[in-house]
KOLKOL-532531 format. One line per 2 residues: for each residue y, x, z of N, C-alpha, C, O, CB. Coordinates in nm, 2 decimals. Glycine has a CB too. Layout:
% KOLKOL-532531
Y/X/Z/Y/X/Z/Y/X/Z/Y/X/Z/Y/X/Z | ...
% end
This chain:
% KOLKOL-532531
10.23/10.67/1.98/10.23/10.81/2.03/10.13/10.89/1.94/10.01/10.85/1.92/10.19/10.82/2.18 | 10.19/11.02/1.88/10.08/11.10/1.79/9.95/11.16/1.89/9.97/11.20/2.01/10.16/11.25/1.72
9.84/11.14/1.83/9.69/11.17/1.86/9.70/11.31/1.93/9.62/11.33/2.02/9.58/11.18/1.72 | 9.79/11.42/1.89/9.78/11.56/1.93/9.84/11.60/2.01/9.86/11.72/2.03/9.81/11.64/1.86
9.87/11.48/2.09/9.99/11.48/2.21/9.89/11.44/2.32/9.82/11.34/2.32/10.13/11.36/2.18 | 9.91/11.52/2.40/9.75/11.51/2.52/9.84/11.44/2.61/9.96/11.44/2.59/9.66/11.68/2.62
9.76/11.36/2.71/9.78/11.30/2.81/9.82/11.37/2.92/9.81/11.50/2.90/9.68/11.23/2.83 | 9.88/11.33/3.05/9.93/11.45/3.15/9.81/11.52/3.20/9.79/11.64/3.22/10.01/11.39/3.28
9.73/11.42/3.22/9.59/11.48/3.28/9.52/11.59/3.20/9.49/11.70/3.25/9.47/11.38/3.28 | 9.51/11.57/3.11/9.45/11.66/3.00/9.50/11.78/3.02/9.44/11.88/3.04/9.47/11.61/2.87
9.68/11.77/3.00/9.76/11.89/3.00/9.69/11.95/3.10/9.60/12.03/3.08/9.92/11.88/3.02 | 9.75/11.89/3.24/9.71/11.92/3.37/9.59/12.05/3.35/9.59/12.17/3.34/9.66/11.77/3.45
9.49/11.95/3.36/9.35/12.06/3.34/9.40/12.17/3.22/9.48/12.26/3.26/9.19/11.96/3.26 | 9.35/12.17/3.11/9.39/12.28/3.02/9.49/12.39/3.09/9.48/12.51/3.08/9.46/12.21/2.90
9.58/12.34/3.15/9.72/12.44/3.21/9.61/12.50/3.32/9.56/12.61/3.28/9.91/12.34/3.31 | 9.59/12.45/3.43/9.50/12.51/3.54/9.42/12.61/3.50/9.41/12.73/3.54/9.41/12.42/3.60
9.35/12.52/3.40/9.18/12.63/3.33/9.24/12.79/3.31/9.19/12.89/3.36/9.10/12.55/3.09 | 9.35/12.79/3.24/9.45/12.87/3.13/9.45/12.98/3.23/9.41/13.10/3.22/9.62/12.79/3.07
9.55/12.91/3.40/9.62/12.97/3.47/9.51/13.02/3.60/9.54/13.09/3.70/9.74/12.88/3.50 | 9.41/12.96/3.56/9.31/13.05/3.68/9.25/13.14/3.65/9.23/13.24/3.73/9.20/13.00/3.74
9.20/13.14/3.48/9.19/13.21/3.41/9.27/13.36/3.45/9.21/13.47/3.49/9.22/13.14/3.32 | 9.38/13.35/3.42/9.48/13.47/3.40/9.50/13.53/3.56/9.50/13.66/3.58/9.65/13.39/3.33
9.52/13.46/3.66/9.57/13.48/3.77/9.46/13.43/3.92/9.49/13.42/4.04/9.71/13.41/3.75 | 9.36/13.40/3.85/9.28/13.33/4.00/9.34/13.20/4.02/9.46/13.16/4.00/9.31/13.43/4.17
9.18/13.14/4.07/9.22/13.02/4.17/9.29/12.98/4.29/9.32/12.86/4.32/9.13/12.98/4.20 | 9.33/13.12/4.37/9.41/13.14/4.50/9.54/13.18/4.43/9.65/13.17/4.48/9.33/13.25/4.62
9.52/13.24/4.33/9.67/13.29/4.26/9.75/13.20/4.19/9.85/13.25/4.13/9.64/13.40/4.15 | 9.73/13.05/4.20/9.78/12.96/4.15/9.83/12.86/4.22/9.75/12.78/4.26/9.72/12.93/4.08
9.94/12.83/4.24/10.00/12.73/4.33/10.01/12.59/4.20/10.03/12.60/4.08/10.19/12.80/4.42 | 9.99/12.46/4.29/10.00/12.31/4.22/10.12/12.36/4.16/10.12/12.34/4.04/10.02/12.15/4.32
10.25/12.42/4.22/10.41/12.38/4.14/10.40/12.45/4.01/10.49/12.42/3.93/10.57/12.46/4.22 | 10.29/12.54/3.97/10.31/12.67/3.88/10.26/12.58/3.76/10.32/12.55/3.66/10.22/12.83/3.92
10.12/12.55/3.79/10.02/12.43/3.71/10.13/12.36/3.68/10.21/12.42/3.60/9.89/12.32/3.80 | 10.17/12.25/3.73/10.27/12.09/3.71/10.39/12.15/3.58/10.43/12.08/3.49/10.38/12.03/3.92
10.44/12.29/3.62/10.56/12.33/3.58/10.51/12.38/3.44/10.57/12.35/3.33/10.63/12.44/3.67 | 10.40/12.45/3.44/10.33/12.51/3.30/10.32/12.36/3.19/10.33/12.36/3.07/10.13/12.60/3.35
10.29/12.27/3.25/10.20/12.15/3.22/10.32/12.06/3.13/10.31/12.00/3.02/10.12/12.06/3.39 | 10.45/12.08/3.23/10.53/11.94/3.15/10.54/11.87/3.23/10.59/11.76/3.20/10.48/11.86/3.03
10.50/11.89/3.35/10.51/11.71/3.42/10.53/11.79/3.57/10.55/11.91/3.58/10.32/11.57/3.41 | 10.52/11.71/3.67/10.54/11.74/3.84/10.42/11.75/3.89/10.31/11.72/3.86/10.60/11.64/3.94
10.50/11.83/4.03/10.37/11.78/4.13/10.36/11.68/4.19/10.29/11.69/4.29/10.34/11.84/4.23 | 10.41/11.55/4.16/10.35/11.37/4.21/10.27/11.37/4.10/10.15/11.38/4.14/10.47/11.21/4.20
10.27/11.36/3.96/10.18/11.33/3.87/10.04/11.40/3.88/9.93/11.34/3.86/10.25/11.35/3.75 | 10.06/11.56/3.91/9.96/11.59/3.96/9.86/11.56/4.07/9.74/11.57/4.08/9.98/11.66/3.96
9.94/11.52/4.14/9.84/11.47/4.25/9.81/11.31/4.30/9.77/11.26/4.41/9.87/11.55/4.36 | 9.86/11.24/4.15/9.87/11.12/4.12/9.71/11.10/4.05/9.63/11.01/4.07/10.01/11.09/4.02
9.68/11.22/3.96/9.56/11.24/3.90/9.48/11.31/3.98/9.36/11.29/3.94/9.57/11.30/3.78 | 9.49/11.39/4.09/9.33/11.50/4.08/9.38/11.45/4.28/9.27/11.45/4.33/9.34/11.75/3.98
9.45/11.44/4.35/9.45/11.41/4.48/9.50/11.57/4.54/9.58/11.57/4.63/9.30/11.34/4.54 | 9.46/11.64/4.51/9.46/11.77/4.58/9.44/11.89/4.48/9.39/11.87/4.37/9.34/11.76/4.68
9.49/12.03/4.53/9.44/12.15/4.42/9.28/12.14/4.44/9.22/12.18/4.34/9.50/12.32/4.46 | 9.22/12.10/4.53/9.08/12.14/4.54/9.03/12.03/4.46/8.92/12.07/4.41/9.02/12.16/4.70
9.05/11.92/4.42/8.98/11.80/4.34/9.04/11.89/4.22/8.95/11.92/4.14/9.04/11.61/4.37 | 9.14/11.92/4.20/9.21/11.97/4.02/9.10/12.11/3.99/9.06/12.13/3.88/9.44/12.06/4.03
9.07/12.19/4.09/8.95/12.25/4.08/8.81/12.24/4.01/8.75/12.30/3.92/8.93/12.24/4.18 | 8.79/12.11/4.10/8.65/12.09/4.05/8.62/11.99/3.96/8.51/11.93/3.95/8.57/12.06/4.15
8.73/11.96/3.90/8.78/11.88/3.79/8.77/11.95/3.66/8.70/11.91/3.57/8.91/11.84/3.81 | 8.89/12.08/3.67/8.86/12.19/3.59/8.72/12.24/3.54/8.69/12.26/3.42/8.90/12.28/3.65
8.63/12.27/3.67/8.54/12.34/3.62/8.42/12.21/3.61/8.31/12.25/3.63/8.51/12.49/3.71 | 8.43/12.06/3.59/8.33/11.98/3.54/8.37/11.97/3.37/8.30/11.93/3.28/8.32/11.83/3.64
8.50/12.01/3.37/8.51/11.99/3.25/8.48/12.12/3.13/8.47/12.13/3.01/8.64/11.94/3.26 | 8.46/12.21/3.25/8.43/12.32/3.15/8.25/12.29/3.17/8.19/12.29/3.06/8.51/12.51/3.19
8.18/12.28/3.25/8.02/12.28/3.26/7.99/12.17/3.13/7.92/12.20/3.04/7.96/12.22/3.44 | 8.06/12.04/3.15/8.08/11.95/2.99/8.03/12.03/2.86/7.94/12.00/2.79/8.27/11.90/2.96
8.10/12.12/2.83/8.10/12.21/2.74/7.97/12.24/2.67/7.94/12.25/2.55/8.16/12.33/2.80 | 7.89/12.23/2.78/7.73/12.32/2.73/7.64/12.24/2.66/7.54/12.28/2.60/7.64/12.37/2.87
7.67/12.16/2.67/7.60/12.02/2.59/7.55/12.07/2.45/7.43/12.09/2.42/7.74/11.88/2.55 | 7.68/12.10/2.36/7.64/12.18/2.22/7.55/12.30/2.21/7.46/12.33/2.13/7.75/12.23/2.16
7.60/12.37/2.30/7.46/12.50/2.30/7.36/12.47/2.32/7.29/12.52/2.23/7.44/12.60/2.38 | 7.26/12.38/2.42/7.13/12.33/2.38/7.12/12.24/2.27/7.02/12.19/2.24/7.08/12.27/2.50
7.21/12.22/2.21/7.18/12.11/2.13/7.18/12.16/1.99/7.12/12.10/1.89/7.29/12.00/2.14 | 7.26/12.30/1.98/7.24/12.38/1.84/7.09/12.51/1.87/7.06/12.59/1.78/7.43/12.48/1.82
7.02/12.51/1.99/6.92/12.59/2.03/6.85/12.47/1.93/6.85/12.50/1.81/6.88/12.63/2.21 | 6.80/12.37/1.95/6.72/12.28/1.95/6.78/12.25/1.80/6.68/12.20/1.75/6.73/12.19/2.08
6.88/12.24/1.71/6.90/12.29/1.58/6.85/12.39/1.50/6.80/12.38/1.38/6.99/12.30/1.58 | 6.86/12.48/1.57/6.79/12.60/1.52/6.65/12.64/1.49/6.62/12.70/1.38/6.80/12.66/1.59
6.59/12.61/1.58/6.43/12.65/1.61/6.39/12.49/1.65/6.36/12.47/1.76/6.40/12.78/1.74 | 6.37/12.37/1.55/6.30/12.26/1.62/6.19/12.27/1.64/6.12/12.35/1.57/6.29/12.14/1.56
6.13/12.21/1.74/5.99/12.23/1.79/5.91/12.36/1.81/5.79/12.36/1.81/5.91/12.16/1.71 | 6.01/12.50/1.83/5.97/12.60/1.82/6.03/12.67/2.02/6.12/12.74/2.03/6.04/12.65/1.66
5.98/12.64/2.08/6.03/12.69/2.21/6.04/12.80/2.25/6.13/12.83/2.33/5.98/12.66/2.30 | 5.96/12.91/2.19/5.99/13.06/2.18/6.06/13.10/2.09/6.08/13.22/2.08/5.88/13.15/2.17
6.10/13.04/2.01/6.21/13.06/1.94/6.35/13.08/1.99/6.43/13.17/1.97/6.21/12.98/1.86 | 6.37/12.96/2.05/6.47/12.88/2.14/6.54/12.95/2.22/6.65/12.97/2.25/6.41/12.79/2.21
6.40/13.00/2.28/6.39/13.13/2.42/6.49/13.23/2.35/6.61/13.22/2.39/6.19/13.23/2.45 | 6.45/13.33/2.25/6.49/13.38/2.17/6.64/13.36/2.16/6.73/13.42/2.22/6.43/13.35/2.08
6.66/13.24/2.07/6.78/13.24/2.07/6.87/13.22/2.19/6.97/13.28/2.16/6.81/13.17/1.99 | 6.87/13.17/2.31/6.96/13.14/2.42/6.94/13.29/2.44/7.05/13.33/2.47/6.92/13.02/2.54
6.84/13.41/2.44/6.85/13.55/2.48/6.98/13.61/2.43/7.06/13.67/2.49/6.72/13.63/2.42 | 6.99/13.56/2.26/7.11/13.66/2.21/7.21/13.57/2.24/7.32/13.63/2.22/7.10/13.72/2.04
7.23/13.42/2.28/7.37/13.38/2.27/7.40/13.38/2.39/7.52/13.40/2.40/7.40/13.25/2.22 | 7.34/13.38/2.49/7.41/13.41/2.64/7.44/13.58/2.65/7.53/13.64/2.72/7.30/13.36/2.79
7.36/13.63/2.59/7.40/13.79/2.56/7.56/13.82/2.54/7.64/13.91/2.56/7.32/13.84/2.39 | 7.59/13.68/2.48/7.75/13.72/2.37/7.86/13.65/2.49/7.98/13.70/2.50/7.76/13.58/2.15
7.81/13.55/2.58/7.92/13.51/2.68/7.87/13.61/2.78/7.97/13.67/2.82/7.92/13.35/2.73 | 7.75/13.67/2.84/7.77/13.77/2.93/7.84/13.86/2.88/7.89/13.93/2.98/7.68/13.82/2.97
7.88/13.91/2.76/7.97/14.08/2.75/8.12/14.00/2.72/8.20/14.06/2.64/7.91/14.24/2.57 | 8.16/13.90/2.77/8.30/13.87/2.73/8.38/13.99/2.84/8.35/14.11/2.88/8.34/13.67/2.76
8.46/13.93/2.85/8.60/13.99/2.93/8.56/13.87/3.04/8.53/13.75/3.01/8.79/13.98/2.84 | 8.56/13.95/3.19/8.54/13.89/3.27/8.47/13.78/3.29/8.50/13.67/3.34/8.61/13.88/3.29
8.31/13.84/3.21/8.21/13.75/3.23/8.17/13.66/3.22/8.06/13.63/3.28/8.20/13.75/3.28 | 8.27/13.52/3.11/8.26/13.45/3.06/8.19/13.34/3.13/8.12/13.27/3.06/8.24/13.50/2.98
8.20/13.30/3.25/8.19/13.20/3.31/8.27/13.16/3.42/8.29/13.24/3.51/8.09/13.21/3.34 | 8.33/13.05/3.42/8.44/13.08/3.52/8.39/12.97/3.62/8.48/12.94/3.70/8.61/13.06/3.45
8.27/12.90/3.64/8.16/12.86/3.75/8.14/12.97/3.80/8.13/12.96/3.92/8.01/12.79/3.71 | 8.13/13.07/3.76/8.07/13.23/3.87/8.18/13.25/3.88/8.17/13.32/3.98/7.99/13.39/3.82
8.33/13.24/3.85/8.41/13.30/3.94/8.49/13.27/4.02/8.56/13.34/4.09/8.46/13.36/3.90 | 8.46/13.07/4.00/8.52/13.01/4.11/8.41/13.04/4.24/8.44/13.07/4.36/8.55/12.83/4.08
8.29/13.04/4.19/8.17/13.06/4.30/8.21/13.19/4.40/8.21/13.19/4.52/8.01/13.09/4.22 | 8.25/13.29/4.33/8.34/13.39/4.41/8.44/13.38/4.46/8.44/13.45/4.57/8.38/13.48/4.36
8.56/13.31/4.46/8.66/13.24/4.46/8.66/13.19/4.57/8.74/13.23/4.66/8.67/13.16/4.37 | 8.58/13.11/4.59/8.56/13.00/4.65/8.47/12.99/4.77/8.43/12.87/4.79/8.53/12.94/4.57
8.42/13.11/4.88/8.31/13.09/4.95/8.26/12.98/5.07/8.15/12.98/5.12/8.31/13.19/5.00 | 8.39/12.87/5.09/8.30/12.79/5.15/8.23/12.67/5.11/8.30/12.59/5.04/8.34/12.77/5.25
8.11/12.64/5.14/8.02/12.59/5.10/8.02/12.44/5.09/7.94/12.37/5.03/7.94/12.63/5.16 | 8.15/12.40/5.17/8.13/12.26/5.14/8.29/12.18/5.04/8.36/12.08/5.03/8.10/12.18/5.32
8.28/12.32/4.99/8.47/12.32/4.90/8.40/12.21/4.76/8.28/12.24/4.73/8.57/12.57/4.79 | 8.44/12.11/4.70/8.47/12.04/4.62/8.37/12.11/4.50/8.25/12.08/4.46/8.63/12.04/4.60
8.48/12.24/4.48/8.42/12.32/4.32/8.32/12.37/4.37/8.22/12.34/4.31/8.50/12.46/4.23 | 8.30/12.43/4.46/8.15/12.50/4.49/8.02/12.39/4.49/7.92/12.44/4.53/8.15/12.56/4.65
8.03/12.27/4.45/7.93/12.15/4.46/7.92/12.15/4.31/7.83/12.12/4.23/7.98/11.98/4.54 | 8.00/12.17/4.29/8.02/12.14/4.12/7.92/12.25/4.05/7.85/12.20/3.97/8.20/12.17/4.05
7.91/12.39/4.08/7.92/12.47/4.08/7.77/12.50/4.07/7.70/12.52/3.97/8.00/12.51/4.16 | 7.72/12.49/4.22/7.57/12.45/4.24/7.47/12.34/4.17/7.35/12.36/4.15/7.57/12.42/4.37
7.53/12.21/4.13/7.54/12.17/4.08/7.46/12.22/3.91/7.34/12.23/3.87/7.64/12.14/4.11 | 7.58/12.24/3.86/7.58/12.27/3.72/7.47/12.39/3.72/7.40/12.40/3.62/7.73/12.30/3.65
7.45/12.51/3.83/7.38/12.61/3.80/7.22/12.57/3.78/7.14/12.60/3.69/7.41/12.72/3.90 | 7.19/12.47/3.91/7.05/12.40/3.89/7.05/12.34/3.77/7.01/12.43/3.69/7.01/12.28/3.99
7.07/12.25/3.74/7.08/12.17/3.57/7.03/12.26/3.52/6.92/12.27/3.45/7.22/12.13/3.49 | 7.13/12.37/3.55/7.08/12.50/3.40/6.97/12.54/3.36/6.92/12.55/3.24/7.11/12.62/3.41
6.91/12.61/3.53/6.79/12.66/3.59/6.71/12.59/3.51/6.65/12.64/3.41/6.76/12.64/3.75 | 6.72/12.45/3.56/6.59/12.37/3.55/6.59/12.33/3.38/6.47/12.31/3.34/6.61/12.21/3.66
6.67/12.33/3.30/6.67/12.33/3.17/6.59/12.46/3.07/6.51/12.46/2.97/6.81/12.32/3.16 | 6.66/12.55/3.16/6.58/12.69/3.11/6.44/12.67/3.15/6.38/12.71/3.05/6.64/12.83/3.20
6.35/12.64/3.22/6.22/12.64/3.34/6.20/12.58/3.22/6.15/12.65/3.14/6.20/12.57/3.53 | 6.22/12.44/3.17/6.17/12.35/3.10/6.14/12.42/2.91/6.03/12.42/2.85/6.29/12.22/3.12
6.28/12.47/2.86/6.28/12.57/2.77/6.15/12.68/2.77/6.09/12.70/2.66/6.41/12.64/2.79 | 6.12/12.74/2.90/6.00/12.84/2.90/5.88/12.79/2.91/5.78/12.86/2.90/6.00/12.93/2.99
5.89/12.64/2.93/5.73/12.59/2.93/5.72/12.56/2.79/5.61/12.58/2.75/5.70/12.45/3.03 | 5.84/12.49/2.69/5.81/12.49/2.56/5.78/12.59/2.50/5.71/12.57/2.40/5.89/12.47/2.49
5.80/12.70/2.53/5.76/12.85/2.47/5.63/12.85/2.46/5.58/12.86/2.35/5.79/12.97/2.55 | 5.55/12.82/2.58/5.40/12.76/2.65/5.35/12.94/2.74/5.27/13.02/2.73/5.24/12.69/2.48
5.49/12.92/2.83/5.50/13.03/2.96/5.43/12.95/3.08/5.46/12.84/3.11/5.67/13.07/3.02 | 5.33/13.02/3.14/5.24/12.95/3.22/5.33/12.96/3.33/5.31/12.86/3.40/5.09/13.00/3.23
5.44/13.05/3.40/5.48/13.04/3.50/5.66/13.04/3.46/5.72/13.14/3.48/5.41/13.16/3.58 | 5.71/12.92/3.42/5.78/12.89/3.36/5.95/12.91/3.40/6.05/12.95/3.34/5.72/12.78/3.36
5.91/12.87/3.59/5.99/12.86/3.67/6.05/12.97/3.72/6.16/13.00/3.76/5.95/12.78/3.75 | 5.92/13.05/3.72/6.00/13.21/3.75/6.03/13.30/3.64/6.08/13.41/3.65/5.91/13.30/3.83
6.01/13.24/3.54/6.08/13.32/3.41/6.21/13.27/3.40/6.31/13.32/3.35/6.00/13.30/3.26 | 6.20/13.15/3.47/6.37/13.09/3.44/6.42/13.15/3.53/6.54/13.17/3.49/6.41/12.92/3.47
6.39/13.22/3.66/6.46/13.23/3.77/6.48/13.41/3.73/6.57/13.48/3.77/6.38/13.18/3.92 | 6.39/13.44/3.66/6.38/13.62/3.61/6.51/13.66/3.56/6.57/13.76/3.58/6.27/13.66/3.49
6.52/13.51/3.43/6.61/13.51/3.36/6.73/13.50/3.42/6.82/13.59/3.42/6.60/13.43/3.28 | 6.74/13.40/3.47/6.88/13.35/3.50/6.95/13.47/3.56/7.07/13.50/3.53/6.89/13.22/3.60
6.86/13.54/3.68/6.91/13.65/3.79/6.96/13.79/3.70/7.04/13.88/3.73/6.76/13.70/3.91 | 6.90/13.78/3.59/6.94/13.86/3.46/7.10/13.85/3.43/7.20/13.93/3.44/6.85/13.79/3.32
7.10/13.76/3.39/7.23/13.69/3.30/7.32/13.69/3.42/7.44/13.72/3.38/7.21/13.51/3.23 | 7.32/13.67/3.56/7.43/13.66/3.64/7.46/13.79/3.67/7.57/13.84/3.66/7.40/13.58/3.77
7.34/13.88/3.70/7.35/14.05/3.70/7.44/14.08/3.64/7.55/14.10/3.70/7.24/14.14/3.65 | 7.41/14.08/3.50/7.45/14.11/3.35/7.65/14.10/3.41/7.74/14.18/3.43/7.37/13.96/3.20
7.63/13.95/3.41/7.81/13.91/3.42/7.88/14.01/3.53/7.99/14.06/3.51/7.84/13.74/3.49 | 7.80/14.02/3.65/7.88/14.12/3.74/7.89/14.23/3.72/7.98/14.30/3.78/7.85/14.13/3.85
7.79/14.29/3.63/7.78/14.41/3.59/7.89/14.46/3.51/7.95/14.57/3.54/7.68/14.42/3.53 | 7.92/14.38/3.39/8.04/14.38/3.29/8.15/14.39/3.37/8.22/14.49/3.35/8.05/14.26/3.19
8.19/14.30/3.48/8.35/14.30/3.58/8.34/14.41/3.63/8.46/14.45/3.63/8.38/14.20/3.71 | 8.26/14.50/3.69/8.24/14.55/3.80/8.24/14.75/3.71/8.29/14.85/3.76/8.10/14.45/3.89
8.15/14.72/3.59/8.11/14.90/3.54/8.20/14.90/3.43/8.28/14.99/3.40/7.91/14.93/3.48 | 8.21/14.80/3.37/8.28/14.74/3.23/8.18/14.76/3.11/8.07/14.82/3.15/8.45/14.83/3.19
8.20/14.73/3.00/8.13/14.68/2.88/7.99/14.81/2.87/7.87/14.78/2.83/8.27/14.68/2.71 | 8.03/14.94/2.93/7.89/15.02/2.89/7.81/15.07/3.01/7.75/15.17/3.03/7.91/15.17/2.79
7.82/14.96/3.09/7.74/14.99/3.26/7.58/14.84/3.14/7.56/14.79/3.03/7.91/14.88/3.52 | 7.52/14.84/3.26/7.37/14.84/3.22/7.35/14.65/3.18/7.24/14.61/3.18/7.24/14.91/3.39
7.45/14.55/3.14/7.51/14.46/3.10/7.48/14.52/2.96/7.37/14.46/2.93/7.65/14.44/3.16 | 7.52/14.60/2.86/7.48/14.62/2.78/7.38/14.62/2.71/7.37/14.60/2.59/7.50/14.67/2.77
7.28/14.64/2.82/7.11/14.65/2.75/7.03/14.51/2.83/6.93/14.53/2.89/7.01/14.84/2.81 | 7.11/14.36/2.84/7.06/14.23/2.85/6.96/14.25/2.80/6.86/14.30/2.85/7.12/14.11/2.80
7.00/14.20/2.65/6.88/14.16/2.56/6.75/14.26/2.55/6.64/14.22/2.54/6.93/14.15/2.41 | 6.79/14.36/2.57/6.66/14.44/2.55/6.57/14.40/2.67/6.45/14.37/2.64/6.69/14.59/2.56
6.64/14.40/2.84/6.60/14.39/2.93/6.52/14.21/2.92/6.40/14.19/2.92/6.71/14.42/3.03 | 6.59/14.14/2.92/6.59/13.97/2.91/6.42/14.00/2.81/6.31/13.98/2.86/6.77/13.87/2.79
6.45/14.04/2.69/6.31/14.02/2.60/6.18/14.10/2.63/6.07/14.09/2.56/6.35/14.05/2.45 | 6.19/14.17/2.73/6.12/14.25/2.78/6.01/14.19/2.89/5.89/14.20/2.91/6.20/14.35/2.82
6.14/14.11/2.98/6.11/14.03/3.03/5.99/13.86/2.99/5.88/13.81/3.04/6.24/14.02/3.05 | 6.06/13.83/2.89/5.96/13.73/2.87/5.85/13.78/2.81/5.75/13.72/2.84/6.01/13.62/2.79
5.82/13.91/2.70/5.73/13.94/2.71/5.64/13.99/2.76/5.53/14.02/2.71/5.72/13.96/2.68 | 5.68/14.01/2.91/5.57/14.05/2.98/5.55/13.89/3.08/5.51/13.90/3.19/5.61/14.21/3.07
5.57/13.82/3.05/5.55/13.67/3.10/5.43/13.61/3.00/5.32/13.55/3.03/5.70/13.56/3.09 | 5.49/13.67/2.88/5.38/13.59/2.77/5.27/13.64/2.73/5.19/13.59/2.66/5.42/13.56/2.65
5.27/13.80/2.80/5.14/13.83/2.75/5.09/13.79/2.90/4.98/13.74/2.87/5.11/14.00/2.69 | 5.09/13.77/3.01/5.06/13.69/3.14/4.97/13.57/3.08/4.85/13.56/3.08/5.21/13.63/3.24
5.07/13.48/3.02/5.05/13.35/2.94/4.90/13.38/2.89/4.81/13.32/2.95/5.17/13.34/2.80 | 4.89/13.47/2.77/4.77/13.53/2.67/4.71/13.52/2.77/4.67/13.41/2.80/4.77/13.66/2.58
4.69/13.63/2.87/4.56/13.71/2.95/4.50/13.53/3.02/4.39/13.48/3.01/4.63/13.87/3.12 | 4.60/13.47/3.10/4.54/13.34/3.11/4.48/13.26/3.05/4.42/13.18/3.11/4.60/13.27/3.14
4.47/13.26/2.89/4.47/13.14/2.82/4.34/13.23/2.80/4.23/13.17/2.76/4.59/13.08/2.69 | 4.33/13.39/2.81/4.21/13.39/2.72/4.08/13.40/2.86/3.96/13.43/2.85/4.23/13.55/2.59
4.14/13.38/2.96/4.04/13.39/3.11/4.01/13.22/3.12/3.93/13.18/3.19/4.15/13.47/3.28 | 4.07/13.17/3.06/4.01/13.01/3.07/3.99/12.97/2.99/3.94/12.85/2.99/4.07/12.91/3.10
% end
């Protein structure tokens, strides 16, 4: 069998991702997925058990994804953590102004309000990781209050995304970066005034 020829599962996901994309996660019935995909609904739920496992399947496989962006931050600027800072400022800048906000963890999280649904674990999940990655990122910077710059930030970037769905591309989503860098510098001159009081 040729290499470029995906597995049903694979299809499976990819077709879902595609079709929640386009139409919502409630806007998508298993028969539509299976039918888009090439295969049925036994094979589908031969692989994922349920739409709600094909869900949170979908979106572990898109949270997978993020791996290379810290890993090209940390290409970029080695050993440089305000740099870093920096850059994750202008590259999440570029997935907040997508078309519909460029996360589709925030829009199953909408999607999806009760709390003990499959994707919404996933969801919560992957946003802590993040958090706590960022928190870690602003102590490399050498941000004395690390955790709430992550949390300054992050509440930024989610703003930002609802902002873009909601005003579209020139509501106040536009001015992230300015806001975001404004932000850490007024953390780091915090930083300064501490370092120079001790």
């Amino acid at each position: 069998m040729s290499e470029c020829v995906k597995r049903p599962r694979d299809r499976i996901i990819d077709t879902a991702q595609l079709l929640f994309r386009k139409h919502g996660i409630r806007g998508v019935g298993v028969d539509a997925i299976a039918e888009e995909a090439g295969t049925n609904k036994m094979t589908l739920y031969r692989h994922f058990g349920s739409k709600d496992e094909l869900i949170a399947e979908c979106l572990r496989d898109t949270a997978s994804g993020v791996e290379p962006f810290w890993r090209d931050l940390e290409a970029a600027h080695p050993g440089d953590g305000m740099a870093q800072l920096h850059e994750w400022v202008r590259a999440v800048a570029s997935y907040a102004s997508m078309e519909g906000g460029g996360c589709d963890l925030l829009t199953a999280a909408f999607e999806l309000p009760e709390p003990d649904h499959p994707a919404r674990l996933v969801v919560e999940a992957f946003k802590h990781e993040q958090r706590n990655r960022l928190a870690a990122l602003c102590r490399a910077a050498g941000i004395v209050e690390a955790e709430r710059l992550a949390d300054a930030l992050g509440l930024l970037l989610e703003g930002a995304r609802v902002n873009r769905r909601t005003v579209g591309p020139d509501g106040a989503s536009a001015n992230f970066v300015t806001i975001a860098e404004a932000v850490i510098a007024s953390f780091s001159a915090a930083a300064g005034a501490q370092a120079a009081r001790d």
